[in-house]
C-alpha positions as CSV (number, residue, x, y, z in Angstrom):
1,X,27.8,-34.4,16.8
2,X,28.2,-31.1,14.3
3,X,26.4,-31.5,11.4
4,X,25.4,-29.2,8.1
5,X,21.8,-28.7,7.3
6,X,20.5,-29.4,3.9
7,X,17.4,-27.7,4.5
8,X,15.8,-25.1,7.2
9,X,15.1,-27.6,10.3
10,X,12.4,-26.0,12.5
11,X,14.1,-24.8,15.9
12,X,17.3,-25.8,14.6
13,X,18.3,-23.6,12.0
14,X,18.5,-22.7,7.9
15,X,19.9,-24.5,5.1
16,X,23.9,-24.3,5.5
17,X,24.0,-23.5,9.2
18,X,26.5,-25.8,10.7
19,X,24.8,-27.0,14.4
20,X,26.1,-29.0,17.5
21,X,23.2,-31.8,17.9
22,X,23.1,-34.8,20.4
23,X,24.1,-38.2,18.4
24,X,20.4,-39.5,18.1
25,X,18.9,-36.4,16.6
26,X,21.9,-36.0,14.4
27,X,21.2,-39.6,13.0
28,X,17.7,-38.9,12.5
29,X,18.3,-35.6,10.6
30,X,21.0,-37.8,8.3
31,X,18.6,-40.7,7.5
32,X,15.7,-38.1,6.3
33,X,18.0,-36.4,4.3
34,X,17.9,-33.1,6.3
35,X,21.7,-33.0,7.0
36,X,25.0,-34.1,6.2
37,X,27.7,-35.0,8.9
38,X,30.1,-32.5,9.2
39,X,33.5,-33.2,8.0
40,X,36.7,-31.5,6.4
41,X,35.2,-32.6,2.8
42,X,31.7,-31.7,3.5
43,X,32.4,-28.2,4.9
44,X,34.9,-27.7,1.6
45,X,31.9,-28.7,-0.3
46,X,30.0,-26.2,1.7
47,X,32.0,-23.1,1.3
48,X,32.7,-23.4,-2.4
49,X,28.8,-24.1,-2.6
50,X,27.9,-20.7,-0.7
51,X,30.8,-18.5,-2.8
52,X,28.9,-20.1,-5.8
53,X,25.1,-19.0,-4.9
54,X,27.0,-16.0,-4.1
55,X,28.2,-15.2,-7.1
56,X,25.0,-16.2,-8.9
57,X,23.2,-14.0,-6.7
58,X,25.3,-11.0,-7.6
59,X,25.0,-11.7,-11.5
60,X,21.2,-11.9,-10.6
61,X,20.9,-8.7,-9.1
62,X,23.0,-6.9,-11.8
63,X,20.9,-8.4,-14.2
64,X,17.7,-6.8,-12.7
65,X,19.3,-3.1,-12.1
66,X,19.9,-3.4,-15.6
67,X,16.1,-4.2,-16.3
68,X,14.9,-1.3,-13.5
69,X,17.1,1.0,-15.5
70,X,15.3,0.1,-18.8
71,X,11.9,-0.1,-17.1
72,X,12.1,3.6,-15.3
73,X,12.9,4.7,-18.8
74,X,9.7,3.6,-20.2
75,X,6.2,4.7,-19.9
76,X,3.4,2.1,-20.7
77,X,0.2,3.6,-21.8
78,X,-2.8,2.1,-22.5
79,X,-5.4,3.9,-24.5
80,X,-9.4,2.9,-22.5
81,X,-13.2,3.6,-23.1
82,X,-14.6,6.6,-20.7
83,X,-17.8,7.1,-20.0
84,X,-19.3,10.6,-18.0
85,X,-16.5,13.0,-16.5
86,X,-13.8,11.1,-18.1
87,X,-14.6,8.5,-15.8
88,X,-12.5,5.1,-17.1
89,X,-14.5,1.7,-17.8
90,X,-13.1,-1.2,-15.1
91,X,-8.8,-0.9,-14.5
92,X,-5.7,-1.8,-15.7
93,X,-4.5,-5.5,-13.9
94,X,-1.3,-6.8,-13.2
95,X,-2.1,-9.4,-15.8
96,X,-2.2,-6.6,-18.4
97,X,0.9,-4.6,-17.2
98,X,2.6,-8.2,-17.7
99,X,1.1,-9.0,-20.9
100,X,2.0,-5.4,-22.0
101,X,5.9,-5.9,-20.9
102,X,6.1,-9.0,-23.1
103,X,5.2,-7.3,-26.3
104,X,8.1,-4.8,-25.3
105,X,10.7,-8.0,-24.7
106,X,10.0,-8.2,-20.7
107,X,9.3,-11.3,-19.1
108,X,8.4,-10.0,-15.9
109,X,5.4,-12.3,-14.3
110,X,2.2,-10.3,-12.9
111,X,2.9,-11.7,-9.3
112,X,6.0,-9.4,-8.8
113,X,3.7,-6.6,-10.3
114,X,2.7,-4.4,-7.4
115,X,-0.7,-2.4,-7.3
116,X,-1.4,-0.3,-4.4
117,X,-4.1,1.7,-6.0
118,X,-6.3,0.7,-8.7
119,X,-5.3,2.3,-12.1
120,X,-8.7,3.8,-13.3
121,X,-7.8,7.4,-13.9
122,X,-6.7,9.2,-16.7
123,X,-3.0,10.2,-17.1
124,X,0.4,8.5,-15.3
125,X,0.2,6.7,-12.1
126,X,3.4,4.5,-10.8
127,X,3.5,1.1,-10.2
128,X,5.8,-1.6,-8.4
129,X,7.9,-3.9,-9.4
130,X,9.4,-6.4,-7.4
131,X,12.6,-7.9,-9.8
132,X,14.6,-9.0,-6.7
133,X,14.4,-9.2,-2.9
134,X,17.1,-6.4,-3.1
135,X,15.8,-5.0,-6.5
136,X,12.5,-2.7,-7.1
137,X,11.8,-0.7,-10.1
138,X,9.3,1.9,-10.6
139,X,7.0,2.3,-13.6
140,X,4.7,4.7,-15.0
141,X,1.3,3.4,-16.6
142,X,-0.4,5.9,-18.6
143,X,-4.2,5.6,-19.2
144,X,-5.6,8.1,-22.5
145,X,-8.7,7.9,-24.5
């Protein structure tokens, strides 16, 4: 029995894979919903589904080089308290790069916000930003008193 997985089946394989199953397993996967028997409708149904996402998930990209354009354009700076030896109070979060980004018409969540060092020094350090799997954008954080 082929049949087309609606979901990713342990051991079996990911959403959209079209497997070769014995009859009993292929029931079971049916009745929970996990796939769909394979026929010439459902694999028509298929295809045009997967040139759909496809498509989306171009747009979707373009959409975010445009944004990583804009953002590596940009420098964010933040103006902080020092104490001794220009030595910065606490660090700038993820939460305030995001916060930041919204005032400037980004809706970019902290999550895909990337901080491999912690920001506490004066002047320009680069940060991460994860738009897309396929999409990362670079941008500079300034800290000045």
């Amino acid at each position: 029995m082929r049949v087309i997985l609606l979901e990713d089946v342990k051991k079996q394989g990911k959403k959209d894979d079209i497997i070769n199953v014995k009859d009993g397993y292929g029931m079971y996967l049916i009745n929970n919903g996990k796939a769909v028997l394979e026929t010439k409708g459902s694999s028509k149904v298929l295809k045009h589904q997967t040139e759909t996402r496809a498509l989306e998930e171009n747009l979707l990209i373009k959409d975010c080089e445009s944004i990583r354009d804009d953002l590596e354009k940009m420098v964010l700076r933040f103006k902080v308290k020092t104490g001794n030896g220009d030595q910065v109070f606490g660090k700038i979060s993820s939460k305030q790069i995001s916060s930041e980004l919204s005032k400037k018409g980004f809706d970019i969540d902290k999550k895909k916000i990337v901080i491999d060092v912690p920001i506490n020094n004066l002047g320009v350090t680069n940060v991460d930003i994860n738009l897309h799997k396929k999409v990362k954008a670079t941008l500079k954080v300034e800290l000045y008193k």
